[in-house]
N, C-alpha and C positions, 0 to 999 in steps of 0.2 A: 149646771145652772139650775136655779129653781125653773120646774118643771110648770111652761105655760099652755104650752102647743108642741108639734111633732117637731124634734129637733132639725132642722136644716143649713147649710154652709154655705155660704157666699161668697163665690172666687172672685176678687175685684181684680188677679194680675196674674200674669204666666212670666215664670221665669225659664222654666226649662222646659223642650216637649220633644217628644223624641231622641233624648240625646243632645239636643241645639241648644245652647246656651242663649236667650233671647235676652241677657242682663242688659247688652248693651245700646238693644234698641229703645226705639221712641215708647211711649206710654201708651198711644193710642196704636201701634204697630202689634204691641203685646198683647193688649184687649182686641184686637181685633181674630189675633189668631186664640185667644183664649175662649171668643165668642163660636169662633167654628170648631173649636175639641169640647166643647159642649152639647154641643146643636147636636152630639152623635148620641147624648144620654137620654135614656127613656125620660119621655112625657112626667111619670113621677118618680121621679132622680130628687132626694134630696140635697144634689149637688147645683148649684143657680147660680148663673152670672148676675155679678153685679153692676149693671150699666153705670154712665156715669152722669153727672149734671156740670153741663161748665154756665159759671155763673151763678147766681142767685147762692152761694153758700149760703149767705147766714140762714135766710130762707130754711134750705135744706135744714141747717141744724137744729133749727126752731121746729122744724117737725119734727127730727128724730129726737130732741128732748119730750117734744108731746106724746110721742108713741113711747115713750119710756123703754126708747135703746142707748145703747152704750156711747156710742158716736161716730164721727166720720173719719175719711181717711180722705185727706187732700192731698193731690199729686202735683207736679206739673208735667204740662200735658205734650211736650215734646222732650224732657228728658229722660236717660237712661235710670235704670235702678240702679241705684247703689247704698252700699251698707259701710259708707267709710263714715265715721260719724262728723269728721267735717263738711261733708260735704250733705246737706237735706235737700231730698228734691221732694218730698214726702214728708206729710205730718200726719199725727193720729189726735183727734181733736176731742178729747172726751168729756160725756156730759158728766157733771160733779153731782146730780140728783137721780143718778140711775139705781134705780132699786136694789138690782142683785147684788150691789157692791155691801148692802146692810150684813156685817158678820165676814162678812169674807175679802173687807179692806188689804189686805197683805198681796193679794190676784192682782188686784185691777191696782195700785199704787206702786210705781216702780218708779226708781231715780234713773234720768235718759244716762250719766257719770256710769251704772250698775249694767245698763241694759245692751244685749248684743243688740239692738234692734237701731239705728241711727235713727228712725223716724219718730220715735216715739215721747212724744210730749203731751203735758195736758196743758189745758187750755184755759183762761184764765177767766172766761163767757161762763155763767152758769147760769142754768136755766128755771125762770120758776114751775113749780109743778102748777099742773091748771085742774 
């Protein structure tokens, strides 16, 4: 990505840890164990959980369009993970005025028909820049 600040990662979910398959539990069962295999990394890790907000989406999105990120990921907060493409418990909601996308449209534009990912849609909300 164009270079703004120190790169860092945002884990929003634990699928596996140890060995344990955790696909099958609940959302908030996975984030839970994924907030304590974190809590063990140094103070500057640029590894970060990503808590969550229930409620107030559009909110939420209206600020991540302001801060000129890419966008959110919406779960539901008692289902399992899964990647059958019938079946979304999970969306990827992204902003249409994100910057980094200038030149490098082919990355961030994929057809969900193309993509192994089941969750991944865009979303039809755009946001103005301010």
């Amino acid at each position: 990505m164009f270079h703004r600040a120190a790169q860092c990662f945002f884990a929003f979910d634990l699928l596996f840890v140890n060995g344990q398959d955790l696909r099958t539990a609940q959302l908030t069962d996975r984030k839970h164990e994924l907030r304590k295999l974190l809590a063990r990394l140094p103070v500057d890790s640029r590894l970060m959980y990503a808590d969550h907000v229930e409620a107030l989406g559009i909110r939420l999105f209206e600020r991540v369009c302001a801060l000129d990120l890419e966008g959110i990921v919406a779960k539901q907060k008692f289902a399992p993970y899964t990647s059958a493409r019938e079946i979304n418990t999970w969306y990827k909601i992204k902003n249409r005025q994100y910057s980094q996308v200038v030149g490098r449209e082919k990355l961030f534009e994929r057809e969900r028909h193309n993509e192994p990912v089941a969750g991944w849609h865009s979303c039809a909300i755009a946001c103005a820049k301010k």
